[in-house]
C-alpha positions in Angstrom: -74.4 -172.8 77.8 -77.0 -174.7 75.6 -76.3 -177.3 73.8 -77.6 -180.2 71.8 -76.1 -183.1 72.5 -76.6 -185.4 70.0 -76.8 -184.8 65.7 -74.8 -185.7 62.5 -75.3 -184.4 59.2 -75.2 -185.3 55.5 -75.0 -184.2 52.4 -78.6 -183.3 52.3 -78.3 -181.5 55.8 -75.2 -179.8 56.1 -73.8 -178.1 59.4 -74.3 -175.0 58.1 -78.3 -175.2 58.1 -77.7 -176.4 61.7 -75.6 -173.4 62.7 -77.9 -171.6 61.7 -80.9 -173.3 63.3 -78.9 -173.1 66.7 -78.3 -169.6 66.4 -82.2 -169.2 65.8 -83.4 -170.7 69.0 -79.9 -169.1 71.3 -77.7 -172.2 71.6 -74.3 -171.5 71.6 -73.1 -175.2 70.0 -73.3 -178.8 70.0 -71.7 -182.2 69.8 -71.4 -183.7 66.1 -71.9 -187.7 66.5 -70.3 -189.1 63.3 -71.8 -191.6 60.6 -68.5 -192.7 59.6 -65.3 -192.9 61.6 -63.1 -192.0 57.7 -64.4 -188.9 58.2 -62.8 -187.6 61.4 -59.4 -187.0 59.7 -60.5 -184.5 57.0 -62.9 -183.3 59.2 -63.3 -179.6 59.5 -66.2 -178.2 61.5 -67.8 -174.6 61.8 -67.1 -173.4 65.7 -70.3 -174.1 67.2 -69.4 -177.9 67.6 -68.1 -178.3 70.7 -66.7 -182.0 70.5 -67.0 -184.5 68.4 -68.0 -188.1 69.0 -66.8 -190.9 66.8 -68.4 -194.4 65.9 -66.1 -197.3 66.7 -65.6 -201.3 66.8 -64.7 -201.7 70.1 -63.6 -205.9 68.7 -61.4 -203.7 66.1 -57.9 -205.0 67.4 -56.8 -201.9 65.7 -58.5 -200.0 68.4 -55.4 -198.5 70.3 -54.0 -196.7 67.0 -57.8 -195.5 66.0 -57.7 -194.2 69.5 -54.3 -192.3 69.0 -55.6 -190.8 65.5 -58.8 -189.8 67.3 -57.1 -188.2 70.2 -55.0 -185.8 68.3 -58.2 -184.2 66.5 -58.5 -181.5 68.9 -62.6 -181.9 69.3 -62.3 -185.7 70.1 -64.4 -186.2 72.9 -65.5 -189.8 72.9 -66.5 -193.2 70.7 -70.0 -194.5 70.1 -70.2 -197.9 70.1 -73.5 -200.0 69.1 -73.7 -202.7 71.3 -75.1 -206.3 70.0 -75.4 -208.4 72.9 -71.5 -208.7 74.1 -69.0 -207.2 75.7 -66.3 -205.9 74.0 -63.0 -205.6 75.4 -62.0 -202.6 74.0 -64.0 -200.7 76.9 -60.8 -201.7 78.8 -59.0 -199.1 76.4 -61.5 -196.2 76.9 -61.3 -196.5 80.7 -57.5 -196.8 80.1 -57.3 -193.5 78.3 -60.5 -191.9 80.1 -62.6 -192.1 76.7 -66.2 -191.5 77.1 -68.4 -194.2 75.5 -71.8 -193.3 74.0 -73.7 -196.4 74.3 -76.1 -197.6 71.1 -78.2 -199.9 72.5 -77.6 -203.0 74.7 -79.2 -201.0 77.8 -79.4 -204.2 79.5 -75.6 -204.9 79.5 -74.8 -201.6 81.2 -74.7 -203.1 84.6 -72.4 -205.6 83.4 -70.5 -203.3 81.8 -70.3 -201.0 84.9 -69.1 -203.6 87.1 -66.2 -204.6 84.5 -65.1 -200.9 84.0 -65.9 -198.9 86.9 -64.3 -195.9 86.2 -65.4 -195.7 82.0 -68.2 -192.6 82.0 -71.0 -193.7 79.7 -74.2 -191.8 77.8 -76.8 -193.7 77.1 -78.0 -192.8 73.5 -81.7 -192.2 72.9 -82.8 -193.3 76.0 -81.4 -196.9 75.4 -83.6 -197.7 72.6 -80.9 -197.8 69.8 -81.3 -195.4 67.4 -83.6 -194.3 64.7 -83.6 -197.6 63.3 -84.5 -199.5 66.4 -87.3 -197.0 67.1 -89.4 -197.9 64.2 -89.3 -201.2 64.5 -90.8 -204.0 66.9 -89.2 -202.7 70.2 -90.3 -198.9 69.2 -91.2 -197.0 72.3 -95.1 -196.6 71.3 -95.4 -200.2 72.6 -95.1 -199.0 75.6 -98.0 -198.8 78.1 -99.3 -195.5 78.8 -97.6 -195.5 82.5 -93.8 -196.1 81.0 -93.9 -199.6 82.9 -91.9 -201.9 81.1 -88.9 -204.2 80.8 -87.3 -200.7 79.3 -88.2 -198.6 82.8 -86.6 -201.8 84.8 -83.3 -201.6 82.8 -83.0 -197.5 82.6 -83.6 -197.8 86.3 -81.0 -200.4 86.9 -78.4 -198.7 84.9 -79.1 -195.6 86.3 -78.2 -196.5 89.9 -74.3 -196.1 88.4 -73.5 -192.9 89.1 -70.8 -192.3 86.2 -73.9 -193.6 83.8 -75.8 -190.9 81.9 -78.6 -190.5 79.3 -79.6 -188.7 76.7 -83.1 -187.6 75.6 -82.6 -187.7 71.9 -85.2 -189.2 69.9 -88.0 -188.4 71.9 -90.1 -187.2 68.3 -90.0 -190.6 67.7 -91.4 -192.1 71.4 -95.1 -190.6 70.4 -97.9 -190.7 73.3 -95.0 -193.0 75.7 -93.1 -189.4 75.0 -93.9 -187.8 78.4 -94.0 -190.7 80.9 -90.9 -191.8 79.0 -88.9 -188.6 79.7 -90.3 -188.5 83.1 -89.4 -191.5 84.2 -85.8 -191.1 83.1 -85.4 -188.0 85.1 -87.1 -189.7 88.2 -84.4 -192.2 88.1 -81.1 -190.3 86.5 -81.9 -186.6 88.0 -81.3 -183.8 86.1 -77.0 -183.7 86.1 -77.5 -186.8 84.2 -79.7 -186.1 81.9 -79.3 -184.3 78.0 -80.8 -183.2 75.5 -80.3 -183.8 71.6 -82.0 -183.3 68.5 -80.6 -186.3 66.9 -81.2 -184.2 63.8 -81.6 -184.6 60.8 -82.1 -188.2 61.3 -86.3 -187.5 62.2 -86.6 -185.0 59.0 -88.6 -184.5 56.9 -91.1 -185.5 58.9 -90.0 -183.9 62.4 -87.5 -181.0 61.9 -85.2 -179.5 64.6 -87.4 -177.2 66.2 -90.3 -180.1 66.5 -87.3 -182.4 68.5 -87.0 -179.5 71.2 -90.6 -178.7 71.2 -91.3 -183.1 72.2 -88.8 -183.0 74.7 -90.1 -179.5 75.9 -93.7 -181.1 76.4 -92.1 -184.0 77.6 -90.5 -182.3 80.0 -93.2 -180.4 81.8 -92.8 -177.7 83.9 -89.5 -177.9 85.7 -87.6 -175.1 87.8 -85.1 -173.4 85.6 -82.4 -175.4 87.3 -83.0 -178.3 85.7 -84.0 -177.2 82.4 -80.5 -175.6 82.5 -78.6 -179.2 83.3 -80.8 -180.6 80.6 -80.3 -178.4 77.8 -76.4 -177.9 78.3 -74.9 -178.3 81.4 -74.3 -181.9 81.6 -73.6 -181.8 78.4 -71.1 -179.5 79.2 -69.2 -181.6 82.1 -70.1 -184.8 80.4 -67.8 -183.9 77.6 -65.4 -181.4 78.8 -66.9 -178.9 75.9 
């Protein structure tokens, strides 16, 4: 099964141009990260999403009746949560109910968070840099030196040595020449049943469509035994999220 990991839509991009995008280049679905938490109850999505991930306060003290809302959407799969330098308690809920958490940022704290809630899985979004709008700014990846070496390899790695920790290669348009040694890296230190892709579409376009997202991490990549490029580009998604 192929799948991309990690995309939203809007009203300018709906799921529909996706579908049909997927169906272009023979993946068989995908896991919709919302905007907007609101949306999940009037939700209806076409069948190639596979589960559904759903932004969340984890401080929210209404976080146990969000959770039971969430959970009786049938393609709930888990919460994304940016992180801002704390710890928030309501990762003692996910592991409760066995929630995934996708992790926005805060790569630093997943240690910590590890060791308080060693049984809560976790993706790490866009290879721990944020998001789209971290990216672009002062800690973008294109500071980077050429090698990878950085205070970012030193934290993936850390995190990494967790085994119920995983990572996603979204974003990689937006990592320019530190792209490669980047994505290389990360599969050094996660290996390849840890590892996804996403498009993170349509959050690059115009300026990077869909096809230009798989074609970075593709080059990225390198040449890799179809074993792994098969864990990549679904199969951990797969297991991560029960699809």
């Amino acid at each position: 099964m192929r799948i991309d990991s990690h995309h939203s839509f809007s009203e300018r991009y709906p799921l529909v141009h996706l579908e049909t995008i997927l169906k272009r280049n023979r993946f068989d679905g995908s896991v919709l990260v919302l905007v907007t938490r609101a949306s999940l109850p009037v939700l209806s999505v076409p069948d190639f999403v596979r589960g559904i991930v759903v932004p969340s306060d984890l401080r929210d003290p209404q976080l146990p009746h969000l959770l039971d809302a969430y959970q009786r959407h049938p393609d709930f799969r888990a919460v994304c949560h940016r992180f801002d330098g704390d710890i928030p308690d309501g990762l003692a809920e996910l592991e409760r109910r066995g929630i995934p958490l996708d992790a926005l940022g805060g790569l630093p704290l997943i240690p910590r968070i590890v060791d308080r809630f060693p049984s809560l899985r976790i993706v790490i979004d866009h290879l721990g840099y944020g998001g789209a709008d971290t990216l672009v700014r002062a800690s973008a990846p294109d500071a980077l030196p050429a090698d990878g070496c950085d205070q970012w390899a030193r934290d993936i790695a850390e995190a990494a040595e967790s085994p119920q920790v995983f990572c996603k290669l979204s974003g990689v348009t937006r990592l320019g020449p530190s792209a490669r040694p980047c994505v290389q890296h990360a599969l050094r230190v996660f290996g390849p049943r840890r590892l996804m892709f996403g498009s993170d579409w349509p959050a690059d376009l115009p300026e990077h469509s869909w096809k230009a997202s798989l074609a970075a991490f593709t080059q990225a990549l390198g040449a890799q035994p179809i074993e792994v490029r098969e864990e990549l580009l679904g199969g951990t998604a797969e297991r991560f999220y029960a699809l």
